[in-house]
N, C-alpha and C positions, 0 to 999 in steps of 0.2 A: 283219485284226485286228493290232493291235500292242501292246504292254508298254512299262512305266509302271515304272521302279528309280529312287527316291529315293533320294540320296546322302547318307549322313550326315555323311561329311568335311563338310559343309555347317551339320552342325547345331550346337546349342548343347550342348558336351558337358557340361558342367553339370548339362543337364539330358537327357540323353540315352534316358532310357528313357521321360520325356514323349515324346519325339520320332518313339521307333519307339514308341509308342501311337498318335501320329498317325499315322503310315505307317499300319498297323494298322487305324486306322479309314478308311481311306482308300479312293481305287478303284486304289492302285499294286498291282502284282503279284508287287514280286521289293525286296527290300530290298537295294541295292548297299554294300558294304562296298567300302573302300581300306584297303587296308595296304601302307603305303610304309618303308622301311630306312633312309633319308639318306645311302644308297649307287647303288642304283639311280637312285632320282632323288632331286632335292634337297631334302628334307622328311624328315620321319617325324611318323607318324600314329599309330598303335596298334598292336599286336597280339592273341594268341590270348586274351589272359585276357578283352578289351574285345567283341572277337568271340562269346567265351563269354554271356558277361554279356545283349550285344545279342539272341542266341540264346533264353535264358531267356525273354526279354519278347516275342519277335519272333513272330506271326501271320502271316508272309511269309518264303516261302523267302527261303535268303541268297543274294547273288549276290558272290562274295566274289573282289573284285582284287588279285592279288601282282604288287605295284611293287618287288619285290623282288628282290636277285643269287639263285643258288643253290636258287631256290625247291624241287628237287625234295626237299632234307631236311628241308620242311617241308609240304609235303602232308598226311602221316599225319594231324599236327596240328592242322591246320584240319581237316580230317574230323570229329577228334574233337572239335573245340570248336562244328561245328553247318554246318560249310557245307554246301549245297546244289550250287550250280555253283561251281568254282572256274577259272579263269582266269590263267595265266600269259603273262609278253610272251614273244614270238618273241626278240625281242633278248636275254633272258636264259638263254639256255635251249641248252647245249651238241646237246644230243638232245631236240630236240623232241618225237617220235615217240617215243619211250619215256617220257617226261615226261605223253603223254595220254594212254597207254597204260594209265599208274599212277593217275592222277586217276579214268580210267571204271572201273579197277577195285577201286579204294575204295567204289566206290558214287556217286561225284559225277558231276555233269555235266561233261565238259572245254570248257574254252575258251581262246583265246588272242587275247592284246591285242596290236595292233602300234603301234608311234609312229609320229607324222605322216610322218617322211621315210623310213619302210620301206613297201615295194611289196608288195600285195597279192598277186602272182606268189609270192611268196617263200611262200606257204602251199599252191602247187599240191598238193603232196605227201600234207599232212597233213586236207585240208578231210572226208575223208571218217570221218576220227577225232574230228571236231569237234561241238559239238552248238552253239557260236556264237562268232563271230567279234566282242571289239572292238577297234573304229577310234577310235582316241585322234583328236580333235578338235581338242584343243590338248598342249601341251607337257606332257607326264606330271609331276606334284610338286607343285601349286598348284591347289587352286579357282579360282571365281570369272574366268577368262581368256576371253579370247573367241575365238569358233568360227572356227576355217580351216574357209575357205571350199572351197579345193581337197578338202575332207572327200568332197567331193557326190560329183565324179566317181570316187571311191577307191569309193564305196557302190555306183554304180550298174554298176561293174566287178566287184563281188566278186558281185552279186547275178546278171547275166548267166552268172558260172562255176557259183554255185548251182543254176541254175533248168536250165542245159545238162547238169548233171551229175545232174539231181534229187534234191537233198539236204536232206537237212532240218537247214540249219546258221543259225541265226538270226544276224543282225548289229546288233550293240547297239553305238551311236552314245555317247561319255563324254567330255565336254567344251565347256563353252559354249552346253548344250542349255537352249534356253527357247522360251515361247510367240511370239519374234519368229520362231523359223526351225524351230519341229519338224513344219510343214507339209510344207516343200523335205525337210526331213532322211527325212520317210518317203514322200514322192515319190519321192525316188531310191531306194527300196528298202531301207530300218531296217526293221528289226522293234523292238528296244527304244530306249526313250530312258532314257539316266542323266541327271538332275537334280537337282544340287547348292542353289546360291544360287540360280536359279531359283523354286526351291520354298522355301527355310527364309530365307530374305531374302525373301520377298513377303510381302503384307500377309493373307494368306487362302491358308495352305499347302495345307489339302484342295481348299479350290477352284482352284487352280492344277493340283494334281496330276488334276482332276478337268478340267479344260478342257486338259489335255495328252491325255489319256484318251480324249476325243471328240471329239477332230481325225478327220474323216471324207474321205476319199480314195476316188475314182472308178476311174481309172489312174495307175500310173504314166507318168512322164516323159523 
């Protein structure tokens, strides 16, 4: 079984809470939030009041991204504005380990995102404190880019340490995910897919999220 987290960075903010109404009626499972700084990486997105707001309307836990420096003085606050999992990068994060420490005991799920060119090793420590792992795909700060490829083998390495260890830390796949490659993507062992313009760029957003949904797999590869 796998998860379905539509990206709303993708959406039309305009009209945004059309949007997670879509989600909403949808078959996804986890509403992904980005919140970028234009420090961390080069964008900014939103923040807590936007989070709030999407909370309000939202019938899908949040799955909520800090693309952010510093994030541990903002934890409390996503808490309070509705997040569900939260998620910090490995590269921002002086003490990581004390950083998930604080997330699971808010009440949240923890998680940590790494960038393409950081090694899966670099998490031996902490995977036990984890409840998912994501694998940036492309270049953290921009939608719409397209999926390294090298993604695959980072997947089917994390999931080897997972399954040796037996853990129950899911790896959610963010960036460049669409119906050309979410086959290969949870071959190698994803549990969720984040789906941006995939989904809010296609001409039939439920049904998109809905044929991401029923990708059906045998074994892995």
């Amino acid at each position: 079984m796998h998860y379905i987290a539509p990206s709303i960075l993708a959406s039309n903010f305009l009209e945004l809470g059309k949007d997670v109404k879509l989600i909403n009626e949808s078959e996804a499972d986890y509403i992904h939030v980005d919140v970028m700084d234009g420090s961390f990486v080069p964008n900014i997105s939103f923040g807590q009041p936007i989070v709030k707001q999407v909370k309000s309307v939202a019938e899908k836990p949040l799955d909520v991204h800090l693309m952010i420096d510093n994030p541990d003085q903002y934890l409390e606050s996503f808490k309070d504005c509705g997040a569900d999992i939260l998620s910090v990068h490995y590269e921002a994060c002086a003490h990581l380990h004390r950083t998930l420490q604080a997330i699971r005991g808010l009440g949240m799920k923890a998680g940590v995102a790494i960038n393409p060119h950081t090694s899966i090793s670099l998490l031996e420590d902490v995977l036990e404190d984890l409840d998912q792992v994501i694998i940036m795909s492309v270049n953290p700060g921009f939608g719409g880019q397209k999926f390294i490829y090298q993604t695959l083998s980072k997947i089917k390495a994390l999931k080897d340490r997972i399954v040796v260890r037996n853990l129950n830390v899911h790896i959610e796949i963010d960036g460049g995910v669409g119906l050309q490659n979410a086959e290969s993507i949870l071959s190698a062992g994803a549990d969720i897919l984040v789906a941006g313009s995939s989904v809010f760029k296609s001409d039939d957003p439920k049904d998109t999220i809905k044929r991401l949904k029923s990708i059906e797999l045998n074994t892995f590869i």
